[in-house]
N, C-alpha and C positions, 0 to 999 in steps of 0.2 A: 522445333528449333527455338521458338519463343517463350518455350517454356526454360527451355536448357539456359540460354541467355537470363532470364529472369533469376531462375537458378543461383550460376554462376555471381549475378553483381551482389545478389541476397549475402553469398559466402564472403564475397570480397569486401562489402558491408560491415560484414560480424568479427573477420580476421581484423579489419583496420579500426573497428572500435574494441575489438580486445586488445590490440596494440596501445593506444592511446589510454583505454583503463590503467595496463601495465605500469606504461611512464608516466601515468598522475598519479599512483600508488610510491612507483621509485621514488617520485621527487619529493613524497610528503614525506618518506620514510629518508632520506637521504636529507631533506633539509632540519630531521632533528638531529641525525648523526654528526652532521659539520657545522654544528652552533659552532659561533666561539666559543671558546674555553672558558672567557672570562663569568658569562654564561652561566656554562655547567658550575663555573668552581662558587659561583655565589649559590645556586642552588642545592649543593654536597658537601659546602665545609662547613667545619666539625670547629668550636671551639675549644685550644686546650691550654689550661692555666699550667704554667713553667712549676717544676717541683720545688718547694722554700728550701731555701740554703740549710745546711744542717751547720751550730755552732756550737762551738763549746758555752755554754752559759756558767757553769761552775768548775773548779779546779781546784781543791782545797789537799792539804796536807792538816798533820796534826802530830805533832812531839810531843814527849815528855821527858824533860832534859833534867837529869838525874845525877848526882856530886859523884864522891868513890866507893870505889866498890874492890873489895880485897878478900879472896875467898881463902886463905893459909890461916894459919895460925891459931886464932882462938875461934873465929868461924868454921875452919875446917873440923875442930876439934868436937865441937857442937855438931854436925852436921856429922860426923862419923858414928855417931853415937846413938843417932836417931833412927828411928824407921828409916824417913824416908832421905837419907842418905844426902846424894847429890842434891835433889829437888827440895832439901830442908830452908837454904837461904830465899829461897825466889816461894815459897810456902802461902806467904802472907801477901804478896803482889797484885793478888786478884783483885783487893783492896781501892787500886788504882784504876780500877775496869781499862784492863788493857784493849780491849773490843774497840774501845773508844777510837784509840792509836794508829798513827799509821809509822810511825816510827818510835824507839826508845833510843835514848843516846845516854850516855854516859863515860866516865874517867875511870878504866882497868888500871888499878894501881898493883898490879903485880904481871909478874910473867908466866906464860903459862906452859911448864914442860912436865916431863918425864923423871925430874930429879928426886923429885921426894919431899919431905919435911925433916926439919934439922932444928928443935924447938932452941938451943943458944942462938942458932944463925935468925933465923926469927924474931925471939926476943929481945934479944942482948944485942946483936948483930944487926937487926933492923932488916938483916937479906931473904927477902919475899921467895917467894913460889906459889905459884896455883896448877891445882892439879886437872889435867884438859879432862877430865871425866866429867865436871862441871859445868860443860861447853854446850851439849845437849840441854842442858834442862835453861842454859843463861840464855840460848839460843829463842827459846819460847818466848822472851821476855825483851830482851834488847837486840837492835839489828844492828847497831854501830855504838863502837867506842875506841876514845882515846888512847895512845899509846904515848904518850910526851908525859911523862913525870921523870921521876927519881927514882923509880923501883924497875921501870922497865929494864932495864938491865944488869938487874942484881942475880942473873943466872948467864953473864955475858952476854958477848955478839951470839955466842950459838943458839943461847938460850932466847934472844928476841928473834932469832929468826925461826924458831921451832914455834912461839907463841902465833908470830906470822902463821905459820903451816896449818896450827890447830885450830885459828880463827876461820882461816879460810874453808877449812874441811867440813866446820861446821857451819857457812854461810853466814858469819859474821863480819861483819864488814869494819874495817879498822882507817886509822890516819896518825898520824904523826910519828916523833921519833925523839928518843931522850937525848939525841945528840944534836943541837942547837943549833950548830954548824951545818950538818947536812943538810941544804937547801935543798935537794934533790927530793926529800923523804916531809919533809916539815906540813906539806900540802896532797892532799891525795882527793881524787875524785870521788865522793861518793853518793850513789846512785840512790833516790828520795822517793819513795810512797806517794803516790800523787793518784785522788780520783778524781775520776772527770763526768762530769755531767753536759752531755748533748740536748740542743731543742728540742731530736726527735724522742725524748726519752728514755736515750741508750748511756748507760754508765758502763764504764771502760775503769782498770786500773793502770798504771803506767808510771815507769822510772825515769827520775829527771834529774839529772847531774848537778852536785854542789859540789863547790870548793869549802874543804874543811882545813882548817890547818891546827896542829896542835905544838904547842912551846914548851920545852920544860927550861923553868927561868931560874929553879930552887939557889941553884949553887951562882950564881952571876947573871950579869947584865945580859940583853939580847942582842946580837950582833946584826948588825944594821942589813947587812944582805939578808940575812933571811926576815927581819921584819919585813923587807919590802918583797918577800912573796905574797903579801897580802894584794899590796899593788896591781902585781902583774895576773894574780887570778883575779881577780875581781874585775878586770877587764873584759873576761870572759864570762866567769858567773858568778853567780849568789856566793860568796864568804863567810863562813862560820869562824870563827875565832876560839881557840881553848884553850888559855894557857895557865899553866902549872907555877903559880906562885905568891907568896906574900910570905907571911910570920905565921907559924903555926899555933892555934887555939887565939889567936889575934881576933878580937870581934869585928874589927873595921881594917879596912884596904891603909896600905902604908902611902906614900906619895912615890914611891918606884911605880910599885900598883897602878895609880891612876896615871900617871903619867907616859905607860907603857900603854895600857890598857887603850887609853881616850886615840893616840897615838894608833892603833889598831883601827878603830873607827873612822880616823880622818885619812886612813889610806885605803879605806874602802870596806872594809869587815861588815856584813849587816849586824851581828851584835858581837860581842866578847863576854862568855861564858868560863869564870875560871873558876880551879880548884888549887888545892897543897892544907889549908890551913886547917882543916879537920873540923870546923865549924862553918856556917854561915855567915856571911859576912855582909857590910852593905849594898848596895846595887842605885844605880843611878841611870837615868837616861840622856845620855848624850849626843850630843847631835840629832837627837830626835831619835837615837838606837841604844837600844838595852845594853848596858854594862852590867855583870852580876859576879861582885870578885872573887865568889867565893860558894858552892851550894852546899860544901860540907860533907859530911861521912853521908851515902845511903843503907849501902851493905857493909862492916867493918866491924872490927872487932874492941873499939873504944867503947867503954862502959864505963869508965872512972868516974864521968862527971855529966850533969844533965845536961849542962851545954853540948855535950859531945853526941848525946843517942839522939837528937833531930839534925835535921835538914832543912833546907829552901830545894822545892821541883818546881819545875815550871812547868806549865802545860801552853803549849804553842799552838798556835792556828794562824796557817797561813796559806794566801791566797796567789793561786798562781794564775788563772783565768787569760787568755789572752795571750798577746807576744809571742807569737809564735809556737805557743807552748807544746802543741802537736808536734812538731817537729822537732825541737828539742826530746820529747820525747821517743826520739825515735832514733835517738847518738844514741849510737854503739860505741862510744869515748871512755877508755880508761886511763887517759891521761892530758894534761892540761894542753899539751901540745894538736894531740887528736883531736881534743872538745874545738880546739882554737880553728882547725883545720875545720872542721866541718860545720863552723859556723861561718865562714870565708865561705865558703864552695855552697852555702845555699841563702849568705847574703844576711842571718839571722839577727836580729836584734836580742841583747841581750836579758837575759829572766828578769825581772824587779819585783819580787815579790812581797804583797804585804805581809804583815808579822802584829799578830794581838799576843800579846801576854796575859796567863792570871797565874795566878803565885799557890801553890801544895805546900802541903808539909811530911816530909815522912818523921817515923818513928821508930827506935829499935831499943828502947829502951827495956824491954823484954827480952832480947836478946834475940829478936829477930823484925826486919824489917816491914812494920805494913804504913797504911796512910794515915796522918797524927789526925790525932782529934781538934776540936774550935780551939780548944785551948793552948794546944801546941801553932794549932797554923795563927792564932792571934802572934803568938811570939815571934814567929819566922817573918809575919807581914814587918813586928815592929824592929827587926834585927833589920831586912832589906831596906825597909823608908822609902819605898814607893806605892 
């Protein structure tokens, strides 16, 4: 019996110290489970630097703003005869490293249908035509031009609205209108080449809306509503200016000229680009914005006189960086009213973009248009005077 008893307290010994083992094991093991948190989180956190904002650091465009260009008549006639046909005027162009470019612009002094050639009405008649087979190969070379002269409608209303059709088929982008009065038509939206360079080293291309507006002023003075479309787009955005007028073969701008022209700039135009005179003409900076009255023939078929086979180009650079400019790039806006709209609805400040000028010269006194030589571009710098 005294052994059983010995026994027995021996087991109840070993049971109540493997008890107390247990729960000095729970409690080490449970008092690292319920640290505080503050605790664990100093001993497991991780530091992580916030990703750098990604920006635009550059946004440049670049033109090459180019006088008239008239593909009928004694250019067509050239150009029929040759190999290379259609692509014979634009031949020489390469000249200008258009790679460079993110836009060409230019003055279409004719219209462009289906009617034909009619060498009296041409000549004698002065009544233009270009033939839209020429739209492909002008297409390679310029992305917009003007429609506000004296010729655009020398194939009537049917005839500028067919030239509409053929511009557009071919992704040409046009503006203005030869009828002075139509305020409706005088200013047209058109959508600008723009690269953009981000911090993270990602370049994007992207289309950003300008107001262009083109005048034909040949035959009379300009009627006060439709100068003040300058005004009311310029509100909105950037304003190009091009209008159709002075004296023809005239070296120098008349006083209509500057007074019309300067008048364009004080209601907002960032510069005023004109043609009509078939020559180059002076050019002046006002209000601190390019006036240029005149860039002359590019493509044309004047040969009579050496004044007449150069020109004044410009080559433009300009900086849109900033302002919103992403988002602007991203108006779906074909018209002044829509741009206006959907700068209201995201609050947008409007484009300012800077603008560098250097002064070309072309050449056609061969009989076909390429880039003039020192000799020529000496002349065109001492015809503009800036």
């Amino acid at each position: 019996m005294k052994i059983q008893k010995t026994l027995q307290k021996a087991l109840s010994f070993l049971v109540f110290g493997g008890v107390l083992l247990l729960l000095a094991v729970f409690a080490v093991v449970a008092g690292h489970l319920w640290q505080p948190k503050s605790e664990i989180s100093v001993q497991t956190e991780v530091s992580i630097q916030p990703e750098p904002e990604v920006v635009v650091e550059a946004a440049t465009s670049r033109w090459l703003m180019a006088g008239d260009i008239f593909l009928g008549r004694g250019t067509n006639s050239i150009a029929r005869k040759s190999p290379l046909t259609t692509a014979h005027p634009f031949s020489e162009l390469h000249t200008f490293e258009r790679e460079n470019y993110t836009d060409w612009i230019a003055n279409l002094e004719c219209p462009v249908t289906n009617n034909g050639h009619n060498e009296y009405q041409e000549m004698e008649k002065l009544i233009f035509n270009c033939d839209p087979d020429y739209l492909p190969e002008m297409k390679k070379w310029f992305s917009v031009v003007s429609l506000a002269n004296n010729h655009t409608n020398n194939q009537g209303k049917d005839g500028f609205l067919e030239t509409k059709q053929h511009l557009e088929a071919n992704q040409i982008q046009y503006f203005g209108t030869y009828n002075r009065y139509d305020v409706d038509n005088i200013c047209n939206v058109v959508k600008i080449t723009t690269n953009i360079k981000k911090s993270d080293g990602s370049e994007t291309g992207a289309s950003v809306p300008f107001g262009f507006c083109g005048y034909h002023l040949v035959f009379g003075e300009i009627p006060e509503a439709s100068l003040q479309e300058i005004a009311k787009w310029s509100e909105v955005l950037p304003v190009i200016a091009m209008p159709h007028s002075g004296i023809e073969y005239q070296t120098h701008a008349n006083s209509v000229q500057e007074t019309t022209f300067r008048k364009m700039i004080e209601l907002g135009a960032d510069m005023v680009i004109g043609s009509h005179p078939h020559v180059a003409q002076n050019a002046e900076f006002f209000n601190g914005k390019l006036i240029a009255y005149s860039l002359g023939n590019f493509i044309f078929d004047q040969w009579r006189a050496p004044y007449e086979t150069f020109s004044a180009v410009l080559d433009v650079k300009i900086d849109l960086a900033g302002q919103d400019l992403e988002k602007w790039a991203q108006a779906d806006c074909e018209t002044l009213v829509a741009c206006q709209t959907y700068r209201d609805e995201l609050r947008l400040s409007k484009l300012e973009p800077t603008y560098n000028f250097d002064v070309l010269s072309s050449s056609n006194s061969a009989k076909i248009t390429e880039k003039g030589d020192g000799q020529t571009l000496n002349t065109v710098k001492q015809r503009l005077g800036i």
